[in-house]
C-alpha positions as CSV (number, residue, x, y, z in Angstrom):
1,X,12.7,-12.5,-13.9
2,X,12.1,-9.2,-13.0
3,X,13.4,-7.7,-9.2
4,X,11.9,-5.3,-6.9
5,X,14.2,-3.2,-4.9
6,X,12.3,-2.4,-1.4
7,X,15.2,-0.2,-0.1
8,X,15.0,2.4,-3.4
9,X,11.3,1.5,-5.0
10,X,12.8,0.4,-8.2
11,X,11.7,-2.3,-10.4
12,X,14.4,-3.1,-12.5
13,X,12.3,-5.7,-15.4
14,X,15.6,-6.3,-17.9
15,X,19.0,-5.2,-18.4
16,X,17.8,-1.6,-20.4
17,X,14.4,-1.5,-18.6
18,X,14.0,-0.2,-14.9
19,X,11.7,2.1,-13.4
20,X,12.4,4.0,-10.5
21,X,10.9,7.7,-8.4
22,X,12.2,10.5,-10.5
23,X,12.7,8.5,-14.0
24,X,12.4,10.3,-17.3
25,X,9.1,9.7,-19.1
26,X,9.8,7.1,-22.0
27,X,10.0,10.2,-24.4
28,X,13.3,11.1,-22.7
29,X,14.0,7.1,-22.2
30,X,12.5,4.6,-23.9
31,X,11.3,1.8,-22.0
32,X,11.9,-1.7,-23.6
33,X,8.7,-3.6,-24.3
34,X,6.4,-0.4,-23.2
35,X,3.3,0.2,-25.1
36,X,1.9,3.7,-24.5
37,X,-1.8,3.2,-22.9
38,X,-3.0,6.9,-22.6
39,X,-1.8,10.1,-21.9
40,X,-3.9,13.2,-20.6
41,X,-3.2,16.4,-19.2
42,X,-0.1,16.2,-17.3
43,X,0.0,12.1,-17.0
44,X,0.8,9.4,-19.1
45,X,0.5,5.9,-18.6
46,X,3.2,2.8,-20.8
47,X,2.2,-0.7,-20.5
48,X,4.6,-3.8,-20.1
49,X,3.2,-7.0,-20.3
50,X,4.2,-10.6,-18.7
51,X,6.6,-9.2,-16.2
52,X,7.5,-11.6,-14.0
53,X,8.5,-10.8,-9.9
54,X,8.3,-12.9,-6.6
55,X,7.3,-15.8,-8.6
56,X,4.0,-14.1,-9.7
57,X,3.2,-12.9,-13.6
58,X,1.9,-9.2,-13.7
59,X,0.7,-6.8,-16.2
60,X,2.6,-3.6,-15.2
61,X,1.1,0.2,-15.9
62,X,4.4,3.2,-15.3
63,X,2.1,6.2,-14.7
64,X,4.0,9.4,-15.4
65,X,3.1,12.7,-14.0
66,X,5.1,15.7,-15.2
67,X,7.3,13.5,-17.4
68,X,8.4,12.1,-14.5
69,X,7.5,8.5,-13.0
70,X,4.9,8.9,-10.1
71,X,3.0,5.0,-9.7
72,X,3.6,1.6,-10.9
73,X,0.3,-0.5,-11.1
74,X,0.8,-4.1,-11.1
75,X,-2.3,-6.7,-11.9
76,X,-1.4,-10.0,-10.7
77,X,-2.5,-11.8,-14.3
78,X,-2.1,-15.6,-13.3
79,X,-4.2,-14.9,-9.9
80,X,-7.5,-16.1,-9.5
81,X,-9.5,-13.4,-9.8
82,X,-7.8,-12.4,-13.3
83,X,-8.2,-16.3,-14.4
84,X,-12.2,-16.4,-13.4
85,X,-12.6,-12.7,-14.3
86,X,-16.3,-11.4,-13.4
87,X,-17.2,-14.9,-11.5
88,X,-15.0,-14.1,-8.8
89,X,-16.4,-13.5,-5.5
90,X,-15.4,-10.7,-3.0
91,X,-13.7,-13.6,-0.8
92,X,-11.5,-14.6,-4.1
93,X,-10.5,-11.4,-3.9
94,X,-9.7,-10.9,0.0
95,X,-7.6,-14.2,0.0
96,X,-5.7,-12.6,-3.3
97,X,-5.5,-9.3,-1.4
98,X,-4.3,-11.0,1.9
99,X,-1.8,-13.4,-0.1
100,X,0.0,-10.8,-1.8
101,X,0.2,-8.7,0.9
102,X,1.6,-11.5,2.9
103,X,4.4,-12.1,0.2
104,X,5.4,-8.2,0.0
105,X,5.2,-8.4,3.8
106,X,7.7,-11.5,3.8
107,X,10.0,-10.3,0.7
108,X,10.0,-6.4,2.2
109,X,10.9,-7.1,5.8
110,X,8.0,-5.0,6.5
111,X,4.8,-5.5,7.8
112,X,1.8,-3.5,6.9
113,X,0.7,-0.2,8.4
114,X,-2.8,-0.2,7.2
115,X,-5.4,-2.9,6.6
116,X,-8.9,-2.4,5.2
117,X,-10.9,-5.9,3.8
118,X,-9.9,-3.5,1.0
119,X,-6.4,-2.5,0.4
120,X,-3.0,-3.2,3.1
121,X,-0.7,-0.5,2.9
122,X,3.3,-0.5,3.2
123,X,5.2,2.5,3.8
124,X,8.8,2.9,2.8
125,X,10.9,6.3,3.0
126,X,10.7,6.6,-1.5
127,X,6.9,6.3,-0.9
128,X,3.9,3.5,-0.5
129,X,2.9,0.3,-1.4
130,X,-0.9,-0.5,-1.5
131,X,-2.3,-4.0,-2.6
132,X,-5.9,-3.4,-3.5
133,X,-8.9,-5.8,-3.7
134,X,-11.0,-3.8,-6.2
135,X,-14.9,-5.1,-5.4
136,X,-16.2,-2.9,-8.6
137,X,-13.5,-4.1,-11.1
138,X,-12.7,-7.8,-9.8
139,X,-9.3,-7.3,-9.9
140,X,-6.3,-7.1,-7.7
141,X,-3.6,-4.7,-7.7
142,X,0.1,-3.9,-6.1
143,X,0.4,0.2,-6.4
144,X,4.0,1.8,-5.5
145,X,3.2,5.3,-5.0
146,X,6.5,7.8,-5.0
147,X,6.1,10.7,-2.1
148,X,7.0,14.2,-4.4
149,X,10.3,15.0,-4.0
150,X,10.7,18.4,-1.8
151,X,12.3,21.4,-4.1
């Protein structure tokens, strides 16, 4: 089972595999079980399947900017929405959105700043935490944004 560290942003998924702001692109350090998904201009994006945190199975994107780690996309795979895929309804995806949000909300210690019938928004000092209800590709999402580190 994979952990989530809400005090430092880092997802630590194995012993050799964790993914935290500032982490070498997987060039530099190989992540174990990554599959590279794309990479264009200054960004590339690894895939790692059937990772497993708060008691929920995700599908994980580590989006690199500048060979360094920038987002981590989660899609909650054992959901709802994912399970009925285009015959879910914009209230499947609300009560996903609001169910994850109130289980980061509970495991963080934090409550929301922001809340749209679209996307609740944590904020932590290594960045932000968005769970998105995406209406055009019936899908939900956890997004951990890292704030750029001042030079």
């Amino acid at each position: 089972m994979a952990t989530f560290d809400f005090a430092t942003g880092t997802l630590t998924i194995d012993a050799s595999t964790s993914l935290f702001h500032g982490r070498p692109s997987p060039d530099e350090s190989p992540l174990s079980g990554g599959t590279e998904l794309a990479k264009y201009g200054e960004w590339e994006n690894y895939g790692i399947k059937n990772v497993k945190v708060w008691g929920k199975t995700f599908g994980v994107a580590a989006r690199f900017c500048n060979r360094k780690l920038a987002m981590i996309d989660f899609v909650w795979v054992d959901g709802v929405a994912k399970k009925i895929d285009w015959s879910a309804t914009e209230d499947d995806l609300v009560k996903e959105k609001k169910t994850l949000s109130k289980l980061i909300a509970s495991e963080a210690q934090s409550p929301c700043v922001s809340s749209t019938i679209g996307a609740d928004t944590f904020v932590f000092n290594w960045g932000t935490l968005t769970v998105h209800a995406d209406l055009r590709s019936m899908i939900v999402t956890i997004s951990v944004a890292y704030t750029e580190e001042k030079a």
